[in-house]
Every structure is written in structure tokens, then in C-alpha cells.
PDB file of N, CA, C and O in Angstrom:
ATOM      1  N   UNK A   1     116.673  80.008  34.641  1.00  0.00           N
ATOM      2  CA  UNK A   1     118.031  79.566  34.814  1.00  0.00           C
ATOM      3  C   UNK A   1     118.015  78.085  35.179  1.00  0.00           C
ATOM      4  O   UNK A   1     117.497  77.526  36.146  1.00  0.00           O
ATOM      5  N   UNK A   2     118.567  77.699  34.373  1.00  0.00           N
ATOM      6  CA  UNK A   2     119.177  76.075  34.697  1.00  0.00           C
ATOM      7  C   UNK A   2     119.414  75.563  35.879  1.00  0.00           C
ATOM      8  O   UNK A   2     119.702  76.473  36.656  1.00  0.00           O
ATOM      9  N   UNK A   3     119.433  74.076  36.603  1.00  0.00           N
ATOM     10  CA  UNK A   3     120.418  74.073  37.838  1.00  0.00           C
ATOM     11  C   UNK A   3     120.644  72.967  37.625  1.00  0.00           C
ATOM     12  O   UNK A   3     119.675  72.212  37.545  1.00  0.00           O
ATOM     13  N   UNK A   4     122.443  72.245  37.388  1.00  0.00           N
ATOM     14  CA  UNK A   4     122.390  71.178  37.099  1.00  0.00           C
ATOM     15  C   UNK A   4     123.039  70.584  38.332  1.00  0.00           C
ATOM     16  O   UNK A   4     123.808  71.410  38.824  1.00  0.00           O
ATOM     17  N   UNK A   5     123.006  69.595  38.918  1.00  0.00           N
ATOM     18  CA  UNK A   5     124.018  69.015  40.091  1.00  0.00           C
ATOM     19  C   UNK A   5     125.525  68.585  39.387  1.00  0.00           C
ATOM     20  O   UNK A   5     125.594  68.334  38.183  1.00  0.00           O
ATOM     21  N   UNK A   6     126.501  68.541  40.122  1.00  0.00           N
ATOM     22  CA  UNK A   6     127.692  67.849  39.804  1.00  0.00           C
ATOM     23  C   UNK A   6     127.013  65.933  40.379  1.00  0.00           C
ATOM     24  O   UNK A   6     125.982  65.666  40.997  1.00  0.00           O
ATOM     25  N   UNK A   7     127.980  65.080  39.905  1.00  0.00           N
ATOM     26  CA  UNK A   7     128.168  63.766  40.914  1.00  0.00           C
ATOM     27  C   UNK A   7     128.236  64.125  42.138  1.00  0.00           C
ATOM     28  O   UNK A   7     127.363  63.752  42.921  1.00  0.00           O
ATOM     29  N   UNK A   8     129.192  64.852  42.514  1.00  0.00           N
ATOM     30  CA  UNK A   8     129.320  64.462  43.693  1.00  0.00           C
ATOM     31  C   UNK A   8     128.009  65.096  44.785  1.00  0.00           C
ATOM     32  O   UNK A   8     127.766  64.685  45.919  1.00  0.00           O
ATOM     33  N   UNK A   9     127.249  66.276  43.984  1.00  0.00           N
ATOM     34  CA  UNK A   9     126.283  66.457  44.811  1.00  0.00           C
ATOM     35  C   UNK A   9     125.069  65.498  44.743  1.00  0.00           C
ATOM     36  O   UNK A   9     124.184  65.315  45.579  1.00  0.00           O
ATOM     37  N   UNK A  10     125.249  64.964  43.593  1.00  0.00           N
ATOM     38  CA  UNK A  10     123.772  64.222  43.706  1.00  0.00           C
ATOM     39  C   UNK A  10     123.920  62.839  44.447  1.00  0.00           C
ATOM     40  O   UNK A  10     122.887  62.187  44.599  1.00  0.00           O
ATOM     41  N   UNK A  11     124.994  62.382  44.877  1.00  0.00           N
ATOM     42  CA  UNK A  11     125.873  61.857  45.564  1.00  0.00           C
ATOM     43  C   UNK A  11     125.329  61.825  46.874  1.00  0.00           C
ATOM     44  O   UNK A  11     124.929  60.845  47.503  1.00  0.00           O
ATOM     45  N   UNK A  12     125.366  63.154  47.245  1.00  0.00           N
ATOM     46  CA  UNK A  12     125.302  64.052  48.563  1.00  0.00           C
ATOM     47  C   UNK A  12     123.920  63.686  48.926  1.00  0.00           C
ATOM     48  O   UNK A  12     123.712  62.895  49.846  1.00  0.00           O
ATOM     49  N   UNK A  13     123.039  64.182  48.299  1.00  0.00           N
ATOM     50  CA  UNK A  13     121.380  64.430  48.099  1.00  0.00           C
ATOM     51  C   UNK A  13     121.451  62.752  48.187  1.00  0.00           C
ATOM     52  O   UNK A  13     121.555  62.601  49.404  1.00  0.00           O
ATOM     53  N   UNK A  14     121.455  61.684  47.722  1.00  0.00           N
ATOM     54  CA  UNK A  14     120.986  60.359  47.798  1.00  0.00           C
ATOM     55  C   UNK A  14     121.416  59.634  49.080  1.00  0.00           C
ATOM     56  O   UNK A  14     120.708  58.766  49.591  1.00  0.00           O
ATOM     57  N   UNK A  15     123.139  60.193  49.811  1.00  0.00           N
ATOM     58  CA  UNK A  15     123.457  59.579  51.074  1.00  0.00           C
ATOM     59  C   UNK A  15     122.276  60.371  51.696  1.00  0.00           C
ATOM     60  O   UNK A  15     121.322  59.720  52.124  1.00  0.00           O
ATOM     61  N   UNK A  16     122.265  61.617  51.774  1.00  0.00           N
ATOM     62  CA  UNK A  16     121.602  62.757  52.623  1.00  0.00           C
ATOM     63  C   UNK A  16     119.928  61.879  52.691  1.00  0.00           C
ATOM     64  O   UNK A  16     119.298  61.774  53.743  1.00  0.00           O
ATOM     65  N   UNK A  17     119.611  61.517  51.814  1.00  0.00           N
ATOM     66  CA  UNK A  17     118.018  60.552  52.036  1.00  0.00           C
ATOM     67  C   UNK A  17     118.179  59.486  52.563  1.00  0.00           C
ATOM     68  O   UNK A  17     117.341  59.150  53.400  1.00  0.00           O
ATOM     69  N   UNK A  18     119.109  58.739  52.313  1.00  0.00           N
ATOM     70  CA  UNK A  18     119.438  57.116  52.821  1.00  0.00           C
ATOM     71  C   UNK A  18     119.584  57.683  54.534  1.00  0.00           C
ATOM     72  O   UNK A  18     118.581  57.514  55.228  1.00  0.00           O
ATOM     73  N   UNK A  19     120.616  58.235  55.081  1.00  0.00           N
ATOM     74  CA  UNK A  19     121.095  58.649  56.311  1.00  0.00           C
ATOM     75  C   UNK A  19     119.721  59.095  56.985  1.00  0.00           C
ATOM     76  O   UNK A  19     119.660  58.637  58.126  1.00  0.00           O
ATOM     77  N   UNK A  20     118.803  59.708  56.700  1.00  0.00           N
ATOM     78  CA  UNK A  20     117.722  60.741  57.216  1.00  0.00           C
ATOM     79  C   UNK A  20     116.526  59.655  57.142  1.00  0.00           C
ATOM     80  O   UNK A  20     115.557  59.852  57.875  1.00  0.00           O
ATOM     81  N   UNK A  21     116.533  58.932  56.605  1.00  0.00           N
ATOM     82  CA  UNK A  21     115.204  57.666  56.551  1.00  0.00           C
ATOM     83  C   UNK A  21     116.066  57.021  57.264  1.00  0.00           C
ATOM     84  O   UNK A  21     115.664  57.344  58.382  1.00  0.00           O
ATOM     85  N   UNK A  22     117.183  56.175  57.492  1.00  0.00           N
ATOM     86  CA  UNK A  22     117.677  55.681  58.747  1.00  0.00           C
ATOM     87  C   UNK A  22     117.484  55.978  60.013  1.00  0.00           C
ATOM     88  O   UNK A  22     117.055  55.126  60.791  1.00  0.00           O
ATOM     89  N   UNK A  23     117.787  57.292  60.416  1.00  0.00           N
ATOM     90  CA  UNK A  23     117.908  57.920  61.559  1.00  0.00           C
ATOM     91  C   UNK A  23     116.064  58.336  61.827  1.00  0.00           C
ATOM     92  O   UNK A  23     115.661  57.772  62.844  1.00  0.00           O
ATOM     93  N   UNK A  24     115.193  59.002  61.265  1.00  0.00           N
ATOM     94  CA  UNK A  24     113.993  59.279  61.518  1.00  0.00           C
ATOM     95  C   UNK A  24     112.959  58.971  60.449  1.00  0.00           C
ATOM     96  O   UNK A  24     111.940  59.662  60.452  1.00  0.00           O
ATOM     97  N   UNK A  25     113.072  58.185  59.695  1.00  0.00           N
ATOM     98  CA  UNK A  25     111.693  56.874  58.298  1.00  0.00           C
ATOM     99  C   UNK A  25     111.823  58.525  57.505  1.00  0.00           C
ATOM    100  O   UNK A  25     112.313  59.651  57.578  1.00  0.00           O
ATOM    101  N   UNK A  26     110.736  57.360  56.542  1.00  0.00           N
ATOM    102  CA  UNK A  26     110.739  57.669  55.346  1.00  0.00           C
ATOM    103  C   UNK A  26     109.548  59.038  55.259  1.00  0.00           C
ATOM    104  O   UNK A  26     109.329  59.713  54.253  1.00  0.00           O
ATOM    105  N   UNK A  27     108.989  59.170  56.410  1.00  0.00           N
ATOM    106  CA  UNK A  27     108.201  60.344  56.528  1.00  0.00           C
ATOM    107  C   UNK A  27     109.123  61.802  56.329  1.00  0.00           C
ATOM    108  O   UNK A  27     109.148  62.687  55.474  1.00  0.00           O
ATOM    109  N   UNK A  28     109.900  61.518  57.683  1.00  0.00           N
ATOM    110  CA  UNK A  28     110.919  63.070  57.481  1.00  0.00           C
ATOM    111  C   UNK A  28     111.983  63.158  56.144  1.00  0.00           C
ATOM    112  O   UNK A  28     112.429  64.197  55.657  1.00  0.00           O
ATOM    113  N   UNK A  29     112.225  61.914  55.746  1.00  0.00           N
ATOM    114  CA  UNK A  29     113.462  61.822  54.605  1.00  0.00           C
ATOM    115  C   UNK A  29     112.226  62.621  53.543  1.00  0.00           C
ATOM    116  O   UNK A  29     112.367  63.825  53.326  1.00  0.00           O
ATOM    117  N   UNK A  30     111.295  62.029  53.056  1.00  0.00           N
ATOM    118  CA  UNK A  30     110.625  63.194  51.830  1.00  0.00           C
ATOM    119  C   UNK A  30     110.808  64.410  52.059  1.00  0.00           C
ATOM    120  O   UNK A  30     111.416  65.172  51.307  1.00  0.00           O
ATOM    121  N   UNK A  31     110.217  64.750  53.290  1.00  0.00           N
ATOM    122  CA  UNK A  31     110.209  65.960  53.951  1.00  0.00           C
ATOM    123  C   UNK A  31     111.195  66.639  53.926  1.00  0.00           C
ATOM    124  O   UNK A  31     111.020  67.789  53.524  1.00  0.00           O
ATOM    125  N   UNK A  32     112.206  66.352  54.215  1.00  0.00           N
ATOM    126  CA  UNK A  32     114.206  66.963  54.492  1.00  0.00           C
ATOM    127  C   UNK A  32     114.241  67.064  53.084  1.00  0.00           C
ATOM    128  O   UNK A  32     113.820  68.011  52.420  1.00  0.00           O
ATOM    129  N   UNK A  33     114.808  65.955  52.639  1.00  0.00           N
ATOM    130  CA  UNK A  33     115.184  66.169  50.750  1.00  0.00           C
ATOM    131  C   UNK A  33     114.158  66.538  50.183  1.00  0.00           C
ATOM    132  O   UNK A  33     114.580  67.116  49.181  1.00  0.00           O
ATOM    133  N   UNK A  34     112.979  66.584  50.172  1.00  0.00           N
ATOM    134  CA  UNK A  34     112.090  67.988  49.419  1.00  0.00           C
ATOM    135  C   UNK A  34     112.197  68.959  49.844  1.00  0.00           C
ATOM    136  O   UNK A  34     112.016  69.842  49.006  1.00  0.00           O
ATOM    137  N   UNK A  35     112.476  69.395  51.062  1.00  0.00           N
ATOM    138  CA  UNK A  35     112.925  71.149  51.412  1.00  0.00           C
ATOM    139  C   UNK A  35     114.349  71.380  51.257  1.00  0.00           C
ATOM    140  O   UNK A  35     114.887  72.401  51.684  1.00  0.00           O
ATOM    141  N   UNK A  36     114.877  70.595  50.747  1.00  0.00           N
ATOM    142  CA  UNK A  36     116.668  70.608  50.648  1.00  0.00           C
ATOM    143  C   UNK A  36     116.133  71.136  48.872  1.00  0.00           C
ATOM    144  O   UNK A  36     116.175  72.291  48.449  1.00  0.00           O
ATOM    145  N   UNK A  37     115.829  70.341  48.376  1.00  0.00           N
ATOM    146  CA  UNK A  37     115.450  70.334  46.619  1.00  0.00           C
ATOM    147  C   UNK A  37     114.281  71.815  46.573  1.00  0.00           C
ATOM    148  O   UNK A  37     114.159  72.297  45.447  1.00  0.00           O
ATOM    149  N   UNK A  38     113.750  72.265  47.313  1.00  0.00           N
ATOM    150  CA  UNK A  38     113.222  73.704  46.978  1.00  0.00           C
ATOM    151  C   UNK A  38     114.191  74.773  47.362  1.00  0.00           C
ATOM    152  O   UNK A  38     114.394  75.682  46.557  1.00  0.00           O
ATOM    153  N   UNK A  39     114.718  74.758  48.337  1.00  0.00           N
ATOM    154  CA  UNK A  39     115.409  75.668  48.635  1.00  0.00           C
ATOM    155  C   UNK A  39     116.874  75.671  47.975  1.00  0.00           C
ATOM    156  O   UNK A  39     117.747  76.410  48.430  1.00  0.00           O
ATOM    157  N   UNK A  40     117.140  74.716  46.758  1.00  0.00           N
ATOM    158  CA  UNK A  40     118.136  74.684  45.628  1.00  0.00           C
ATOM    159  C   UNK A  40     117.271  75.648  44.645  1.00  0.00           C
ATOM    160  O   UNK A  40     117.695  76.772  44.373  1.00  0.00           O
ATOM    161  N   UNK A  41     115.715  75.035  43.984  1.00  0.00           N
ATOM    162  CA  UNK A  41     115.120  75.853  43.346  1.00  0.00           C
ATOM    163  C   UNK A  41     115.136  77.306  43.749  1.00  0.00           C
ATOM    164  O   UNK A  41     115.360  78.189  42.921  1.00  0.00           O
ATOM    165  N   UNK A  42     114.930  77.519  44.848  1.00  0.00           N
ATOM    166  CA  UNK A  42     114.690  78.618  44.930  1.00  0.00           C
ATOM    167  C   UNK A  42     115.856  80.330  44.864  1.00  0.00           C
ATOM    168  O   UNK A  42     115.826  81.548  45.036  1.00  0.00           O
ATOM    169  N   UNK A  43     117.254  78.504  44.259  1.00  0.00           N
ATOM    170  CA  UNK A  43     118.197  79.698  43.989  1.00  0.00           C
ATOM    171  C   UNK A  43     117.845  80.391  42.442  1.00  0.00           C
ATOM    172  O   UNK A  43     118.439  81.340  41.930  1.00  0.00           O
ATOM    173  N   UNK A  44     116.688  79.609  41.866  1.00  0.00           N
ATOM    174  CA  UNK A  44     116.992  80.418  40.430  1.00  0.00           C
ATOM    175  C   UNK A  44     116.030  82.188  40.294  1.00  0.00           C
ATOM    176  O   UNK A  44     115.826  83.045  39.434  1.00  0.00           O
ATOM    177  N   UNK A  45     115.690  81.930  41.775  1.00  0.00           N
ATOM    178  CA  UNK A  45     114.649  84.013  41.661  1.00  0.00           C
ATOM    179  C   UNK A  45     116.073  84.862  41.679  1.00  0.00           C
ATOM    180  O   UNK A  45     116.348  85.674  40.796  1.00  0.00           O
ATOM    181  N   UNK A  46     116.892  84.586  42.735  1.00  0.00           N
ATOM    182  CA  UNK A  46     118.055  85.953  43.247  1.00  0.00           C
ATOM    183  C   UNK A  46     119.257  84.720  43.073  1.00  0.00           C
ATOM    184  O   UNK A  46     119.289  84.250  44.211  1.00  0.00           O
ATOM    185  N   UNK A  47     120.301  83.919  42.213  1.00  0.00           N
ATOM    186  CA  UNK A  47     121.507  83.342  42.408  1.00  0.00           C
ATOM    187  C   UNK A  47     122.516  84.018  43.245  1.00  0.00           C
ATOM    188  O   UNK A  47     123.481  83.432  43.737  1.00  0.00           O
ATOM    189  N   UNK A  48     122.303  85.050  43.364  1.00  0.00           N
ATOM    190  CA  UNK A  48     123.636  85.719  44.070  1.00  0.00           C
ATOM    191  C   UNK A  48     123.490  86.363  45.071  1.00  0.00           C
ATOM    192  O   UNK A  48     124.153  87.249  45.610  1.00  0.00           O
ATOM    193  N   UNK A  49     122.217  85.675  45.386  1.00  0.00           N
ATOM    194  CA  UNK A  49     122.117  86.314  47.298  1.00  0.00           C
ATOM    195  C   UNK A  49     123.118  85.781  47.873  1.00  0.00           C
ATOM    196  O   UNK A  49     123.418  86.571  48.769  1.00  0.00           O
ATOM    197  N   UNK A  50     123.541  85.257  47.888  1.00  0.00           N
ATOM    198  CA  UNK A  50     125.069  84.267  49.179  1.00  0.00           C
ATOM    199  C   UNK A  50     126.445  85.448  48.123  1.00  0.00           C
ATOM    200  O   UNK A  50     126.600  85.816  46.959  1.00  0.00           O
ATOM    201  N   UNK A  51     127.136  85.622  49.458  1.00  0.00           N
ATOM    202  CA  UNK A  51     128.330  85.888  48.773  1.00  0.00           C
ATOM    203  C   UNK A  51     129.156  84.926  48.194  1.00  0.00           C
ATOM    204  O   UNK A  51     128.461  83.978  47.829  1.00  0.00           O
ATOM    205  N   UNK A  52     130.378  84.752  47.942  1.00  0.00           N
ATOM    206  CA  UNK A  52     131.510  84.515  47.302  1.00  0.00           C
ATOM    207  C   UNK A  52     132.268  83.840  48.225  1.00  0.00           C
ATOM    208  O   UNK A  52     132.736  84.566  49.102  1.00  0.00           O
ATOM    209  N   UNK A  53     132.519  82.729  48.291  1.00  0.00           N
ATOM    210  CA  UNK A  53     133.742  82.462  49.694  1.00  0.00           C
ATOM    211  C   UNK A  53     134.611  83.110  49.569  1.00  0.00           C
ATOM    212  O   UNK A  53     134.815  83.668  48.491  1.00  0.00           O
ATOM    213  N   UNK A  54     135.441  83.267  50.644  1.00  0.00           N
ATOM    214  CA  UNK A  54     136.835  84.441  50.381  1.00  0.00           C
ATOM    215  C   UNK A  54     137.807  82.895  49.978  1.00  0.00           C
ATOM    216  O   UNK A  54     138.836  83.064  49.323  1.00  0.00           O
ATOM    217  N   UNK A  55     137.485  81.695  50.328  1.00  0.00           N
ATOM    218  CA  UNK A  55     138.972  80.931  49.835  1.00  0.00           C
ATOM    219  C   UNK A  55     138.448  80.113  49.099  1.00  0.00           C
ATOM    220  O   UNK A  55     138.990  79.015  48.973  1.00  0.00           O
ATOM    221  N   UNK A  56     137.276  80.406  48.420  1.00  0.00           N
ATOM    222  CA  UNK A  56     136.952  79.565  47.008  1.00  0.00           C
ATOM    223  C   UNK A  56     135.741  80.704  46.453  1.00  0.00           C
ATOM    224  O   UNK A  56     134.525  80.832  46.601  1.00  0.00           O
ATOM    225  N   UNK A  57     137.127  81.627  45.539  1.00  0.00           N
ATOM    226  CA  UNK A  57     135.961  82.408  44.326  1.00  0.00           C
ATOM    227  C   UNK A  57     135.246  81.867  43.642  1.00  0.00           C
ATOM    228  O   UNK A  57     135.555  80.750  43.225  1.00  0.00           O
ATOM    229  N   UNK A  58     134.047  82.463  43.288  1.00  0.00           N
ATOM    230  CA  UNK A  58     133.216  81.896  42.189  1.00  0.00           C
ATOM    231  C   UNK A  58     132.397  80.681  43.346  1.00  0.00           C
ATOM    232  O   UNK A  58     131.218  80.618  42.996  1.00  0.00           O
ATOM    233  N   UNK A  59     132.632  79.833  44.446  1.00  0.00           N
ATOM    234  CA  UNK A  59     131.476  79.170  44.562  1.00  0.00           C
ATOM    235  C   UNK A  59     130.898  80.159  45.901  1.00  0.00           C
ATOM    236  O   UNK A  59     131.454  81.140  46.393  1.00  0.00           O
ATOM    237  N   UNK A  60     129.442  79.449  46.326  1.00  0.00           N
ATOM    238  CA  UNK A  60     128.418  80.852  47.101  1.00  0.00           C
ATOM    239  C   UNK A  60     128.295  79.372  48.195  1.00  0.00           C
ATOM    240  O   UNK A  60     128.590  78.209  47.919  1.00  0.00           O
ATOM    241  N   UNK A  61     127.758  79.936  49.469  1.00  0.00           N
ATOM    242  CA  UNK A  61     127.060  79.396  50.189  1.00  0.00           C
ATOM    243  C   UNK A  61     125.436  79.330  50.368  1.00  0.00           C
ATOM    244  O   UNK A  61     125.041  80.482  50.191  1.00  0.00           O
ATOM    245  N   UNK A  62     124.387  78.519  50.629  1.00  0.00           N
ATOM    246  CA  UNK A  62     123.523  78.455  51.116  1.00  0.00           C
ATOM    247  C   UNK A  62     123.094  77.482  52.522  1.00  0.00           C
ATOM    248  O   UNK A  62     123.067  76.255  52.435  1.00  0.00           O
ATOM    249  N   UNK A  63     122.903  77.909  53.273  1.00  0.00           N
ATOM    250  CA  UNK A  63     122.624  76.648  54.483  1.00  0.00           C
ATOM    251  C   UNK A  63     121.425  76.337  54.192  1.00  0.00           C
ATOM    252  O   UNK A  63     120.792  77.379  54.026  1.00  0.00           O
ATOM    253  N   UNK A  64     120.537  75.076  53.986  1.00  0.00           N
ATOM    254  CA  UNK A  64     119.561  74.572  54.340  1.00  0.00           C
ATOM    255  C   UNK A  64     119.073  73.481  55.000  1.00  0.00           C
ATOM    256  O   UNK A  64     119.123  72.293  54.683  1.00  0.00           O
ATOM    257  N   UNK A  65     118.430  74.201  56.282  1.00  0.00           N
ATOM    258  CA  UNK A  65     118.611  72.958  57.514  1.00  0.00           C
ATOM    259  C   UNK A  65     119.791  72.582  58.126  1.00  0.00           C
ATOM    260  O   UNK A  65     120.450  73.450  58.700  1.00  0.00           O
ATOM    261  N   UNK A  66     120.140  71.527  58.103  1.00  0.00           N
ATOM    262  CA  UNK A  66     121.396  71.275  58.845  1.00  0.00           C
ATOM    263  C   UNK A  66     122.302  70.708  57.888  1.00  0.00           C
ATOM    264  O   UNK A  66     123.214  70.069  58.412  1.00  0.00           O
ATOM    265  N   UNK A  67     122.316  70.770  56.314  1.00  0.00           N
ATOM    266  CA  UNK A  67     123.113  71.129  55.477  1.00  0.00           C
ATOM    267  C   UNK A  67     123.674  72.786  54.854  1.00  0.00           C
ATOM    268  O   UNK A  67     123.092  73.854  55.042  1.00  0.00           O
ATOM    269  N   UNK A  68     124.695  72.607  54.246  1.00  0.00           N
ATOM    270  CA  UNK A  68     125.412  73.620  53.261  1.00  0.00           C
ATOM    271  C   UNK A  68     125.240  73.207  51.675  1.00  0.00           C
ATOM    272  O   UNK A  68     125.922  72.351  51.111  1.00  0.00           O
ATOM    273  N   UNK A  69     124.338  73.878  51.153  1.00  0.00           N
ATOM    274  CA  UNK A  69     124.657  73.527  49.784  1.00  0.00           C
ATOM    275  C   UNK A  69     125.719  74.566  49.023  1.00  0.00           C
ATOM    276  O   UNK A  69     125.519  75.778  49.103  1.00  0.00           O
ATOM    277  N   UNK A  70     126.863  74.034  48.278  1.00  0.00           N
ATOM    278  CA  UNK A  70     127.673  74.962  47.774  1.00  0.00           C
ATOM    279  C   UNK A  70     127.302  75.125  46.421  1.00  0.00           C
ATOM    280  O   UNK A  70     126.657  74.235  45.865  1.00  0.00           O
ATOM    281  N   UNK A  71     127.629  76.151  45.827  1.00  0.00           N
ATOM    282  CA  UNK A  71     127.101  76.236  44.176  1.00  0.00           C
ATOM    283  C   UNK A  71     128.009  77.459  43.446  1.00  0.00           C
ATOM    284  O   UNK A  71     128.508  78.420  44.030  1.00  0.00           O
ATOM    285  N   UNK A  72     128.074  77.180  42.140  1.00  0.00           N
ATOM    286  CA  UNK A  72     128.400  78.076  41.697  1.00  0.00           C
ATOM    287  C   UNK A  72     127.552  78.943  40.504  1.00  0.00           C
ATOM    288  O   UNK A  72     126.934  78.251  39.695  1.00  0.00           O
ATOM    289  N   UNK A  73     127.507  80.048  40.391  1.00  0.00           N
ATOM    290  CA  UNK A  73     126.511  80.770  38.507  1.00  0.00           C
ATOM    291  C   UNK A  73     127.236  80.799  37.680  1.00  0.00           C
ATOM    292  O   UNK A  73     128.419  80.878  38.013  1.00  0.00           O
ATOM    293  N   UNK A  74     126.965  80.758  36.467  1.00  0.00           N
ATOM    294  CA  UNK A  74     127.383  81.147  35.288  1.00  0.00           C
ATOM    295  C   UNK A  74     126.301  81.741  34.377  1.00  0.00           C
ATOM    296  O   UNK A  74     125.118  81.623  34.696  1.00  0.00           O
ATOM    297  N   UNK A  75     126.635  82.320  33.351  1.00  0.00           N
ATOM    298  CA  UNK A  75     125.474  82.641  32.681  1.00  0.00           C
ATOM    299  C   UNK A  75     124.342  82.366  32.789  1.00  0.00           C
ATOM    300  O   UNK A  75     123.441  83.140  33.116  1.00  0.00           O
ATOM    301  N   UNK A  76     124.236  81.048  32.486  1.00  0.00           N
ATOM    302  CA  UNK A  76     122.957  80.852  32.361  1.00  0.00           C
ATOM    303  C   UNK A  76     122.306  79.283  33.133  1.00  0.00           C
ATOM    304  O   UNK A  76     121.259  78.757  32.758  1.00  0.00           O
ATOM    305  N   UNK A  77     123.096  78.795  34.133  1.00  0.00           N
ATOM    306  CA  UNK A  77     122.920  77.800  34.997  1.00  0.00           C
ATOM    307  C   UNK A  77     123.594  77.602  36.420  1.00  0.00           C
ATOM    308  O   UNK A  77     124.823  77.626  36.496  1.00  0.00           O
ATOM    309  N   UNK A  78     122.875  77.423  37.458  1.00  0.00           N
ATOM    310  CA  UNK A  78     123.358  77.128  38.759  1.00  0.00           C
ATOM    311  C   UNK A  78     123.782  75.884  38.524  1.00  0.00           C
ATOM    312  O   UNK A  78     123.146  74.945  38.045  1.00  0.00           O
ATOM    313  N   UNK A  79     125.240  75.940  39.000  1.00  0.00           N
ATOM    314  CA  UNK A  79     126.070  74.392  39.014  1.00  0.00           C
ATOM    315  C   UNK A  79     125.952  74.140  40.840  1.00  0.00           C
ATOM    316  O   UNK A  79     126.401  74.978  41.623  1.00  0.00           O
ATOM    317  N   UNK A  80     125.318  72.935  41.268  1.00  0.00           N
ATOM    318  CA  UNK A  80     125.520  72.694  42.646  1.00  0.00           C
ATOM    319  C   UNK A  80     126.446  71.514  42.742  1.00  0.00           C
ATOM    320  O   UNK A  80     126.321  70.400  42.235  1.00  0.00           O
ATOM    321  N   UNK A  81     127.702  72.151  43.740  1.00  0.00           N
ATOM    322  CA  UNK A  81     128.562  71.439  43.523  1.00  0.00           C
ATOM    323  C   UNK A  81     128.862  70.366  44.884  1.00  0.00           C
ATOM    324  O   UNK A  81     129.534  69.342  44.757  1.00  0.00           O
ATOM    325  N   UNK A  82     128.329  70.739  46.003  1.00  0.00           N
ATOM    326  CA  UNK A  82     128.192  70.008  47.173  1.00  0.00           C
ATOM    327  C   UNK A  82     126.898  69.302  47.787  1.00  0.00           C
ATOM    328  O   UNK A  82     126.156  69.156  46.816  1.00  0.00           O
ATOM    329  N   UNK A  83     126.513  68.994  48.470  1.00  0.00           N
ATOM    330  CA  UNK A  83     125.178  69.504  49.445  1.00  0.00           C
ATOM    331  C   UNK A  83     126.110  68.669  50.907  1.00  0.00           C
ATOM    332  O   UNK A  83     126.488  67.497  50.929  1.00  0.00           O
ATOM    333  N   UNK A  84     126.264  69.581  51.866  1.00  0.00           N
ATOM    334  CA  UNK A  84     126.926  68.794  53.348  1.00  0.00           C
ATOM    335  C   UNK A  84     126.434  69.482  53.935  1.00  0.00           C
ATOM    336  O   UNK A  84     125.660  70.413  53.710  1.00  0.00           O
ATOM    337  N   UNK A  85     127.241  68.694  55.508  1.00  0.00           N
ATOM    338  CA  UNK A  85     125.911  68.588  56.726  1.00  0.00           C
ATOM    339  C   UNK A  85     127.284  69.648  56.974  1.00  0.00           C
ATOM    340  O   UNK A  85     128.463  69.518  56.647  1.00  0.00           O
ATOM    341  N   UNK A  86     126.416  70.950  57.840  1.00  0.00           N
ATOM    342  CA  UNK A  86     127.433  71.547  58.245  1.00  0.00           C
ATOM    343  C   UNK A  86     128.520  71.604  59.804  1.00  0.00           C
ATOM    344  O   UNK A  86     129.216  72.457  60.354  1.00  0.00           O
ATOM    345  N   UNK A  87     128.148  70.159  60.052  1.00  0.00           N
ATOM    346  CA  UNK A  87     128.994  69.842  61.129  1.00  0.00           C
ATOM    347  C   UNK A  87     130.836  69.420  60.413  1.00  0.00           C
ATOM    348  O   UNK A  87     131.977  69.676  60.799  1.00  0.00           O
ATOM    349  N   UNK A  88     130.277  68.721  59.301  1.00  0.00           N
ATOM    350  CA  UNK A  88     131.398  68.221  58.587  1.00  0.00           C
ATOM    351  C   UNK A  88     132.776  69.435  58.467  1.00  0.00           C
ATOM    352  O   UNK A  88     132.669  70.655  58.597  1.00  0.00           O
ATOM    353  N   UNK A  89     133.681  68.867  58.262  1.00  0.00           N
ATOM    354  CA  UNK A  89     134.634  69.644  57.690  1.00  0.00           C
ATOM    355  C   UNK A  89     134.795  70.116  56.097  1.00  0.00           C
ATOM    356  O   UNK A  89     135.204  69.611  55.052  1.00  0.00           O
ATOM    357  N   UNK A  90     134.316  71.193  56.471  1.00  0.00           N
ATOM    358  CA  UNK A  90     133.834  71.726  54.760  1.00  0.00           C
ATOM    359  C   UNK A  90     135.000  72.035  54.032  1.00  0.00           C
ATOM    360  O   UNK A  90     135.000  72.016  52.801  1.00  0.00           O
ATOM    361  N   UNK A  91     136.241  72.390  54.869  1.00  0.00           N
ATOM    362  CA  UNK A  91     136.637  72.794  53.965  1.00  0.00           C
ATOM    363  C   UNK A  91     138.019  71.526  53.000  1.00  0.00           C
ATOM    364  O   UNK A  91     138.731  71.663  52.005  1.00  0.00           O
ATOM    365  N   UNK A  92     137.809  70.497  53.915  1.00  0.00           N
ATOM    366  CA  UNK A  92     138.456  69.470  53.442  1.00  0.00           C
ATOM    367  C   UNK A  92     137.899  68.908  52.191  1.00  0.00           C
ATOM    368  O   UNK A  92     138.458  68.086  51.466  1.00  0.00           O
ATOM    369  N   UNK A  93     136.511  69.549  51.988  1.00  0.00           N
ATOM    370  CA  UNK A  93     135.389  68.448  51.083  1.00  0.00           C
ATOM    371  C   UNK A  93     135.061  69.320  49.944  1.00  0.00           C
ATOM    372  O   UNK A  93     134.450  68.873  48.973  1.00  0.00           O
ATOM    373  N   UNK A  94     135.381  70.351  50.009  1.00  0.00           N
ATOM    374  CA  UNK A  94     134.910  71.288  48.555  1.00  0.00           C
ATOM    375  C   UNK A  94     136.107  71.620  48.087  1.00  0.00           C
ATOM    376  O   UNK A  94     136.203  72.291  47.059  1.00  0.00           O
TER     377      UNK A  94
END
């Protein structure tokens, strides 16, 4: 199965490295956004382990780390449509 990002997540994923090499170098930023970027992969074994939001059908949750990645399936590709920190106000942003 496919996984393509929207803009605005890959968006997400590039502040999410800039912010994380600011705050603690470029050691933990590989580290964070490579376990942020497997644990996206690792939606393509089970896509539909996360339920369904009840006030946005069709997209799923995953937390990884101290982000939310949001996503949605279709046939035959994971669309990731967010990646946020889950302090944020999520629901203003999806």
C-alpha cells in the first residue's frame, strides 16, 4: 500500500525537524523524524488499527511521540493528512 503525504503534512514533518533540531540538535531531530517516518510506515501492515474520528469520518488517528499523525485509506494508499504536536488544538487544524 502506497502512503502519500498531503502539503500540508509534509509541511508538518519539515517544521516538526526544524523546531526539534532547535530545541535539542540535530542528533534527536534524525532520531524524532525517523521514528515519526516509521511509525507512518508502519501504517501499511494493519491501516485500520486507529478508529474513525466520530467528527471527521474517514480520517484515523495515530499518536507518535508527542505528535498526532492524522490519515486517511483508500483502496489502495494511505493519504497522511496532518502530522501535529498533540498539545495543539487539533481540532481547529484538521
Amino acid at each position: 500500500m502506497r502512503i502519500i503525504f498531503r502539503t500540508a503534512a509534509s509541511a508538518d514533518m519539515r517544521r516538526i525537524g526544524r523546531e526539534t533540531r532547535s530545541a535539542w540538535g540535530d542528533t534527536q531531530a534524525v532520531y524524532y523524524v525517523g521514528k515519526l517516518r516509521t511509525d507512518i510506515k508502519s501504517l501499511r501492515e494493519f491501516p485500520l488499527r486507529f478508529p474513525e474520528l466520530e467528527t471527521r469520518l474517514g480520517l484515523r488517528r495515530m499518536n507518535s511521540g508527542r505528535h498526532a499523525v492524522f490519515y486517511a485509506v483508500a483502496e489502495d494508499q494511505i493519504e497522511i493528512v496532518r502530522v501535529l504536536h498533540v498539545a495543539s488544538d487539533l481540532s481547529q487544524l484538521i
